[in-house]
C-alpha positions in Angstrom: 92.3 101.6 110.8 89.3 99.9 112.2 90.0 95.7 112.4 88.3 94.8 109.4 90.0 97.2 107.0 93.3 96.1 109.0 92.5 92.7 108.3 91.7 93.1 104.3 95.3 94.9 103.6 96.9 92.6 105.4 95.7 89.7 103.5 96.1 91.4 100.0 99.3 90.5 98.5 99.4 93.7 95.7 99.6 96.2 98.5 102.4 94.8 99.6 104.2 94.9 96.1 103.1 98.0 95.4 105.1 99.8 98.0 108.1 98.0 96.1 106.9 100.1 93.1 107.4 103.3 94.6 111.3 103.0 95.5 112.0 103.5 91.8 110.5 106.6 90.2 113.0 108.4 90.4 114.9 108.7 86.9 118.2 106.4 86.8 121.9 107.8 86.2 121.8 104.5 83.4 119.9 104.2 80.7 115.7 104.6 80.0 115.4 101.1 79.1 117.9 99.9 81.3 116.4 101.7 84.3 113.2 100.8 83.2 114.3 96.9 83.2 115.7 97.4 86.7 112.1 98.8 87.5 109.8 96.0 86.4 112.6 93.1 87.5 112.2 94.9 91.1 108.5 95.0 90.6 108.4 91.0 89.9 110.7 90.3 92.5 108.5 92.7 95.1 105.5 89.9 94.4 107.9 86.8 94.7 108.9 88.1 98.6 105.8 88.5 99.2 103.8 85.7 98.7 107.0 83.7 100.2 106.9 86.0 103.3 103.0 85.0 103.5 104.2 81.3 103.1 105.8 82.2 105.9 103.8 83.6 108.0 101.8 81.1 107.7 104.5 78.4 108.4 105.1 79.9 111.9 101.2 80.2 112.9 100.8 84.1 113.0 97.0 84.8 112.8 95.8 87.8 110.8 94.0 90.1 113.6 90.0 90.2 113.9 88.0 92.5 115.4 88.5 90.8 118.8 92.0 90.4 119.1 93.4 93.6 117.0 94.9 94.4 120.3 98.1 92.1 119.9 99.5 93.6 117.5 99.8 97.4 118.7 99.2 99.5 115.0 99.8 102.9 115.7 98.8 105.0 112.7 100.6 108.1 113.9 103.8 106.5 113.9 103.4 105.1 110.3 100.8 106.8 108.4 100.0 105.4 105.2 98.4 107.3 102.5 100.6 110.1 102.8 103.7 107.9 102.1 102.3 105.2 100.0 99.7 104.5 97.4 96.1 102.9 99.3 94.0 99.4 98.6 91.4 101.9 97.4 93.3 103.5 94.8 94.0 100.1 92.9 92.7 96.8 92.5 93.9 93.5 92.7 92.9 93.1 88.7 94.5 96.3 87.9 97.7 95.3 89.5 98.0 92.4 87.1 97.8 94.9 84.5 100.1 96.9 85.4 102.7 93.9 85.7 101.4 93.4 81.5 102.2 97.1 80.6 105.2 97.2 82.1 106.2 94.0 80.2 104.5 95.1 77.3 105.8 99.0 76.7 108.1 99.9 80.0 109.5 102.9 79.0 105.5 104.0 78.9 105.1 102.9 82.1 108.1 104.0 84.6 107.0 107.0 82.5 103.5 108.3 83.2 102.0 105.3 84.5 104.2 104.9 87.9 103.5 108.7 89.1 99.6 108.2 88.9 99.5 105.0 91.4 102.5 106.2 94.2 102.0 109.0 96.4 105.6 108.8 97.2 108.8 106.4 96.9 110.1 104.4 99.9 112.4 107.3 101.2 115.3 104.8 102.8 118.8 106.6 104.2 120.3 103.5 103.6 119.3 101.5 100.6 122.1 103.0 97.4 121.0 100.9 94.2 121.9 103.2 91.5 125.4 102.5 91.4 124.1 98.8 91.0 123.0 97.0 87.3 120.2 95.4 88.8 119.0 93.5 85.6 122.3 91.5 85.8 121.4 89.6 89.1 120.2 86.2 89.4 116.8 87.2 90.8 115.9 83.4 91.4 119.0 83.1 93.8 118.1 86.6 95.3 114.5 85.7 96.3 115.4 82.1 97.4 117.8 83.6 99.9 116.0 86.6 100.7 113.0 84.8 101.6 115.4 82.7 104.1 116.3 85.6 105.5 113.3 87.4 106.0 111.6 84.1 107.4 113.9 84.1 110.0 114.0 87.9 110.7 110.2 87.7 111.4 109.7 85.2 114.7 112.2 87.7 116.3 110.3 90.4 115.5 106.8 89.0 116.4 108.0 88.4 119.8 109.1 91.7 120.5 106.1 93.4 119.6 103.8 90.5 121.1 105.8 91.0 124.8 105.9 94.7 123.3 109.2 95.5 123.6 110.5 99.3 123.6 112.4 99.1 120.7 109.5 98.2 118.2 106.6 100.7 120.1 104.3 101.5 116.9 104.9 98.6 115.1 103.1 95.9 114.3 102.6 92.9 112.0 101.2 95.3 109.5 103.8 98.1 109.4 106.5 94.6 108.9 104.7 93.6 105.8 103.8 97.1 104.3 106.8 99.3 105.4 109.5 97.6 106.2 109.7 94.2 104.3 109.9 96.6 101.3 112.8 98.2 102.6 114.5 94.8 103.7 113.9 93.3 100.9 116.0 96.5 99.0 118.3 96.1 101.2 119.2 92.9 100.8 119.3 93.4 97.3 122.1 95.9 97.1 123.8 93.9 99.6 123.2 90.8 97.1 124.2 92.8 94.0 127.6 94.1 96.2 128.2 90.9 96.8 127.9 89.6 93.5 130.0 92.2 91.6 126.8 94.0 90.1 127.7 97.0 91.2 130.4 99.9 90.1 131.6 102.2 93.3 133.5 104.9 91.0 129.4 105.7 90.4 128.2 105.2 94.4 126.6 108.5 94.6 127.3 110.1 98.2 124.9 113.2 97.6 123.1 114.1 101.0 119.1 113.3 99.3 117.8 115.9 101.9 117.4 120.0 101.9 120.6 120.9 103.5 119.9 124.9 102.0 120.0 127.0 105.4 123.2 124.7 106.4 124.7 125.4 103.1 124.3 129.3 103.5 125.9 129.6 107.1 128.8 127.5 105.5 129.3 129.6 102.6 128.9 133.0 104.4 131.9 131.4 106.8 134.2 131.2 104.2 134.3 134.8 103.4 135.7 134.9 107.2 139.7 135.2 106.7 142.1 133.6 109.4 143.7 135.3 112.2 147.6 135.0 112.7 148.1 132.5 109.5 146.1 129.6 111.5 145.1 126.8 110.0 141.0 126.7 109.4 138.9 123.8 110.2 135.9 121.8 109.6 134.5 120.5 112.5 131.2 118.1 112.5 129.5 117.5 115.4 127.7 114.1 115.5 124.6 115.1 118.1 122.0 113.3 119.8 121.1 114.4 123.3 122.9 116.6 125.9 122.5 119.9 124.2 125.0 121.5 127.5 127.5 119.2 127.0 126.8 119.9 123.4 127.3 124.3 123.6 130.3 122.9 125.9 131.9 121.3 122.8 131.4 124.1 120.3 132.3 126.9 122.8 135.7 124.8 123.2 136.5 124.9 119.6 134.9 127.2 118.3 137.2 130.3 115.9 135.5 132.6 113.9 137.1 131.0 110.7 136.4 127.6 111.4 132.9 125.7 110.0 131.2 123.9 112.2 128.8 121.3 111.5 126.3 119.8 113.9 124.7 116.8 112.7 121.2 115.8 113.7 119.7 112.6 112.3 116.1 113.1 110.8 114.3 111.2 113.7 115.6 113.8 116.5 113.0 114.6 118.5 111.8 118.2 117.8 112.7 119.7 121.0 116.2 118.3 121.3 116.5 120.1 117.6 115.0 123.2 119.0 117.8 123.0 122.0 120.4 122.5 118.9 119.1 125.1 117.2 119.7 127.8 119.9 123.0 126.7 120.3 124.0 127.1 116.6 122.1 130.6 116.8 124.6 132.1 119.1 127.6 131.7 116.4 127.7 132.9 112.9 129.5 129.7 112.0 127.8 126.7 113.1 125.4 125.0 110.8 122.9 122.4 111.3 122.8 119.2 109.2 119.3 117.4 109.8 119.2 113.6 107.7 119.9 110.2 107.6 119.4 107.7 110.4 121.8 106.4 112.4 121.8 103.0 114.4 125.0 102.7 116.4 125.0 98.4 115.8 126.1 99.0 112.7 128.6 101.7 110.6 126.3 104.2 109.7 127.7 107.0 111.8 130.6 106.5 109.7 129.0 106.6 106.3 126.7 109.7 107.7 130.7 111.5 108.2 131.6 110.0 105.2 128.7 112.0 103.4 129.7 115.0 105.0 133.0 115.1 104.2 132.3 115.0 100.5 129.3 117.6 101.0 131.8 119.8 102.2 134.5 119.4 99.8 132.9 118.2 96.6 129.5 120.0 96.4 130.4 122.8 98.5 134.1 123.1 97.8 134.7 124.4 100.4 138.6 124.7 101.3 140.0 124.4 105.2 143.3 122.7 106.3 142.2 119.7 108.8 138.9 118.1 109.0 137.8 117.0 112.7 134.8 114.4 113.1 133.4 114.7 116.9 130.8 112.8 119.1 128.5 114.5 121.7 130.3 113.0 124.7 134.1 114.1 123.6 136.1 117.2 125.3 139.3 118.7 123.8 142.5 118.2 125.5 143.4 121.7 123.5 141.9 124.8 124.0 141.2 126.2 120.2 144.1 128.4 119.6 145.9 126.2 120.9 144.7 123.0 118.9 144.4 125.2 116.0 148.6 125.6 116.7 149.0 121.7 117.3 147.8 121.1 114.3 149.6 123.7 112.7 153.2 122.1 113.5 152.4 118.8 113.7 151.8 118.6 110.2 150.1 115.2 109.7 147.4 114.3 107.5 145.5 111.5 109.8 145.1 110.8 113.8 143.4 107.8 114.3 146.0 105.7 116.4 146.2 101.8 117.0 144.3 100.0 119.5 145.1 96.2 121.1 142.4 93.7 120.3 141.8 91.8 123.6 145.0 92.4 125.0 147.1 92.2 122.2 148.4 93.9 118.8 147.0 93.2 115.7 149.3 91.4 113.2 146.6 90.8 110.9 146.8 86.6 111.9 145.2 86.9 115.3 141.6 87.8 114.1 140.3 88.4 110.6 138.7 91.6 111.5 137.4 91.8 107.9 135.1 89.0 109.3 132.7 91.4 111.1 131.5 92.3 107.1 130.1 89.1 106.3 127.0 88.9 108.6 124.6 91.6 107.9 121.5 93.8 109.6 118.4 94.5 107.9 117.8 97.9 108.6 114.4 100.5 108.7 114.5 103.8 108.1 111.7 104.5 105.8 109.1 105.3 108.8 108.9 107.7 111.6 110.5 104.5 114.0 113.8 103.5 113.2 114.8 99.5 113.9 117.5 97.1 113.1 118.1 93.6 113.4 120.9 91.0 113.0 120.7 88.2 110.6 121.2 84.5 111.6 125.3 82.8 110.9 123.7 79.7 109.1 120.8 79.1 106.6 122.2 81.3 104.1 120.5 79.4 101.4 123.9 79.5 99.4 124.8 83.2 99.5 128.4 84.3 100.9 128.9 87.7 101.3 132.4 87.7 99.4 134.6 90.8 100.5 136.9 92.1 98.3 140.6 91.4 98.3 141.7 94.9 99.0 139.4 95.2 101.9 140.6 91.9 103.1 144.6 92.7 103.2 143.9 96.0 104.8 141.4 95.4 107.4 143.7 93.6 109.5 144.0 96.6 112.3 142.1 98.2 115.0 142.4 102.1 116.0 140.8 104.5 117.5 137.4 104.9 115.8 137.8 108.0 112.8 134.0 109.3 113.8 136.4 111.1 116.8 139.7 111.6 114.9 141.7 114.1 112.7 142.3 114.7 108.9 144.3 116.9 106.8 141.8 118.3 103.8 144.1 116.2 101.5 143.6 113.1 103.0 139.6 113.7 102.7 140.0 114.9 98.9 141.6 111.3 98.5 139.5 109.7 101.0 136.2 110.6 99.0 136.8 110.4 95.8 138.2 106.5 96.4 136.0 104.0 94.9 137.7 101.4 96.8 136.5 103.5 100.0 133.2 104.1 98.5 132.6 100.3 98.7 134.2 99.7 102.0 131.7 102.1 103.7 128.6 100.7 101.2 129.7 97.4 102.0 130.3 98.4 106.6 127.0 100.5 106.9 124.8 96.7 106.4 127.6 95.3 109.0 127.0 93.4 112.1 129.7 95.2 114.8 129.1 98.8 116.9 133.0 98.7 116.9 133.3 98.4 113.0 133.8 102.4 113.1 137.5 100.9 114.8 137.9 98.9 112.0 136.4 100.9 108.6 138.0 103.8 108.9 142.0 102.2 109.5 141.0 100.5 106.6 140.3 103.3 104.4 143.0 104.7 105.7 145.5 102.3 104.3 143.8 101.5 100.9 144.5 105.6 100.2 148.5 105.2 101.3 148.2 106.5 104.8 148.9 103.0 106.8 151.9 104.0 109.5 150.6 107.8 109.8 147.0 106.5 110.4 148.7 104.0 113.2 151.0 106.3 114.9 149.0 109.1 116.4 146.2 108.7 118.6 143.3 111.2 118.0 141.9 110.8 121.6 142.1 110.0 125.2 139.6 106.5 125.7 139.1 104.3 128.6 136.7 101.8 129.4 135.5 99.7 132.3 135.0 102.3 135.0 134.3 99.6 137.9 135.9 98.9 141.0 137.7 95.6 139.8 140.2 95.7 137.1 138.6 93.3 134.7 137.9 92.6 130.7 135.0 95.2 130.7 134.5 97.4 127.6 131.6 98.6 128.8 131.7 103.0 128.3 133.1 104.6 131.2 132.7 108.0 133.0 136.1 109.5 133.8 136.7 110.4 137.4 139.6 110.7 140.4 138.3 108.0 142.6 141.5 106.1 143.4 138.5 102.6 143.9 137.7 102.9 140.5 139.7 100.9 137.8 140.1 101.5 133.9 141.2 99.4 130.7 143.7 101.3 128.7 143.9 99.8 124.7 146.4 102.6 123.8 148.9 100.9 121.4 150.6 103.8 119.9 154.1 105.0 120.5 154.6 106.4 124.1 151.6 105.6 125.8 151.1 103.2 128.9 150.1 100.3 127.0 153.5 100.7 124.9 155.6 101.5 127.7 155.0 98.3 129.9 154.6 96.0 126.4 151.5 95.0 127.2 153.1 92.0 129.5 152.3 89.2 127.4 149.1 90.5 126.2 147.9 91.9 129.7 145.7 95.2 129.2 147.0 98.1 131.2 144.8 99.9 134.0 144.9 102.7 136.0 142.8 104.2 139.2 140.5 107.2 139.3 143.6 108.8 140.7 145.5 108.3 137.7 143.3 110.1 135.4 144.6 113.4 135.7 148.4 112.5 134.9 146.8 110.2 132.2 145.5 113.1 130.7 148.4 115.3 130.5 150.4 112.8 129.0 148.2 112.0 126.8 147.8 115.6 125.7 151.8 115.7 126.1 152.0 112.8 123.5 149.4 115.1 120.7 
């Protein structure tokens, strides 16, 4: 927009809470009037944040952009258009706004009726804000605002500074797409984190429904069920989470890949159009693979997890479709087994999970060392809503009274550390129980605002255990996983890339029974290493080992 328009939407405050309106015209599970309560209380609250996020804006000298110096702030209307996603300053008026706030005090069920779909083009689309699970007209909306506004005043310097030194990770933001895109979807956020926290919400109701066209993925599926087994083997679901490498990526599938199986490659909805086009081709050469386009995925936090989560219970609940073992895969994995063969393992092995225990710094979790439940109290405010994903930790202190309390049950299980279960193994038993746990439902809800990239090693050992499957889940390891890769033995956790250079040291955090790690006792809490030339033996035992 030219500088002066920028400059007049930036300064009016309904704008702003009018994006708020959008997220909620979609009808509620609960009641009219109820949902309709939820909708104005959101409304009000939208205008509270706000004008307190202008206070502080103010507070921390930000000027508002003039024709001269529109060039700080980099606003890139491609990236985030705005009248195709939301409603325009044309369209309403500051005096009409205030009326709006009457009639929907005056006669809401009118209003979320036919008076919401004149004004909003379209609702905030997040893939992570879940609210109607949550009775949102039970919250303390005073204590809400107070500490969202803390948070959100703190979130912003941050932010401002990386677009001002224009930092790669906010390219096409601005000061304008914070206050009209994503302060909205923060400010969601942080309200189903507030409500979780708070006991407003009820996880037997957490919907885990994939809110995207999933139709052409759903065909290939359905035609691959009427393909029968060979020789009695067991069939499987494998999901594929993708995001670059499309070799490495027709490696995976061509190594796994029976004509019985399903195989599911997921894409998030930001993927670049040609890496879908390579994804695409590969998928084409089967009559079994689908792909799975949604959701957004930000590896500093759990949402690959909750994106396998979804899938599972696509597959099993809205699909029903019926397989043996269920196998969750990243893009930079290889099989030890070749497909038969795997397809045989897991045949006679007979288990329903293969996660497998990891050391935490050298040592075995007894649940006293380190509460790993801990990484679930400090939280990200997350963007998906526009066509540039970003994420960004909260500060430890100036909480403004909240505590994000965790649950007891979460709490006395989430005292272990595995391999994560976005690479691992299930029996379709254990992912009937796994989805339709309410208790895992809010352990996921609760992980995908967390503040750890190795939460995955954490979430899914918990699920595992609030379902019954505690000693199974820490027994087998589902992979092969090293890290370090440098030419000094060291505390490094950094990814490595396998090779057989004997100069070339890794850290082994194998705990489970058999492996290196267990064999030497981990000498007082010493990690074990091994050379390049070590690799290949490591393998095969591994392999040996299941």
């Amino acid at each position: 927009k030219p500088a002066a328009t920028m400059t007049r939407r930036i300064r009016k405050a309904p704008s702003q809470s009018r994006i708020m309106l959008g997220r909620q015209r979609r009808r509620p599970s609960v009641s009219s009037l109820e949902g309709s309560m939820m909708f104005t209380v959101l409304s009000v609250i939208a205008v509270i944040i706000y004008r307190q996020i202008n206070a502080s804006v103010a507070t921390h000298n930000l000027v508002v952009p003039s024709a001269n110096d529109v060039a700080l702030i980099p606003y890139n209307p491609a990236v985030l258009p705005v009248t195709s996603r939301f409603v325009t300053d044309d369209e309403i008026t500051d005096g009409a706004f205030i009326d709006i706030l009457k009639d929907m005090q005056d006669t809401p069920f009118e209003f979320f009726e036919t008076t919401l779909p004149t004004i909003g083009a379209r609702p905030l689309k997040s893939d992570v804000v879940e609210l109607r699970h949550c009775h949102l007209a039970h919250i303390d909306y005073l204590n809400y605002t107070a500490w969202a506004n803390v948070i959100l005043s703190n979130a912003w310097p941050n932010f401002d500074k990386k677009v001002r030194s224009m930092a790669a990770e906010v390219m096409g933001l601005s000061q304008y797409a914070w206050e009209h895109f994503m302060v909205p979807e923060f400010a969601l956020g942080l309200l189903e984190i507030f409500a979780t926290h708070n006991g407003h919400c009820e996880f037997d109701k957490y919907p885990l429904q994939i809110a995207y066209d999933l139709s052409a993925a759903e065909q290939v599926l359905v035609q691959s069920s009427k393909v029968l087994p060979s020789d009695s083997l067991p069939r499987l679901a494998i999901v594929i989470v993708a995001f670059r490498d499309a070799a490495q990526l027709s490696r995976i599938v061509q190594a796994v890949h029976m004509p019985h199986h399903y195989i599911v490659i997921h894409l998030e909805r930001l993927t670049p159009p040609n890496y879908v086009s390579e994804v695409l081709k590969v998928a084409s050469q089967y009559q079994n693979v689908a792909v799975a386009q949604f959701g957004t995925i930000s590896y500093r936090t759990d949402s690959v997890s909750m994106i396998n989560y979804q899938i599972m219970n696509w597959l099993v609940n809205d699909l029903k479709l019926e397989y043996d073992y269920h196998l969750t895969l990243g893009g930079a994995v290889y099989p030890l087994f070749g497909a038969k063969e795997l397809a045989l393992h897991l045949k006679e092995t007979k288990r329903d999970v293969w996660l497998g225990e990891l050391l935490h710094n050298g040592v075995v979790l007894t649940g006293e060392d380190h509460l790993q439940w801990d990484y679930l109290t400090r939280k990200r405010l997350i963007f998906t809503a526009g066509e540039r994903k970003y994420q960004q930790r909260t500060k430890k202190t100036n909480q403004n009274g909240f505590v994000a309390t965790i649950p007891n049950f979460i709490q006395t299980n989430m005292t272990k550390k595995t391999n994560s279960g976005n690479q691992a193994v299930f029996s379709y038993k254990f992912v009937k129980e796994l989805t339709n746990s309410p208790e895992v439902k809010a352990l996921f809800a609760i992980a995908k605002y967390g503040c750890c990239c190795c939460l995955e090693e954490r979430t899914w050992i918990t699920a595992a255990r609030i379902i019954g499957y505690k000693e199974q889940a820490l027994e087998a390891a589902s992979m092969f996983q090293v890290w370090g890769g440098e030419t000094t033995c060291g505390t490094s956790m950094g990814n490595a890339v396998l090779g057989t250079n004997a100069s070339i040291c890794y850290k082994n955090e194998d705990a489970t029974v058999g492996s290196a790690v267990y064999q030497e006792s981990h000498k007082a809490g010493d990690p074990v290493y091994l050379h390049g030339n070590e690799v290949l033996q490591a393998l095969k035992d591994a392999k040996k080992r299941g």
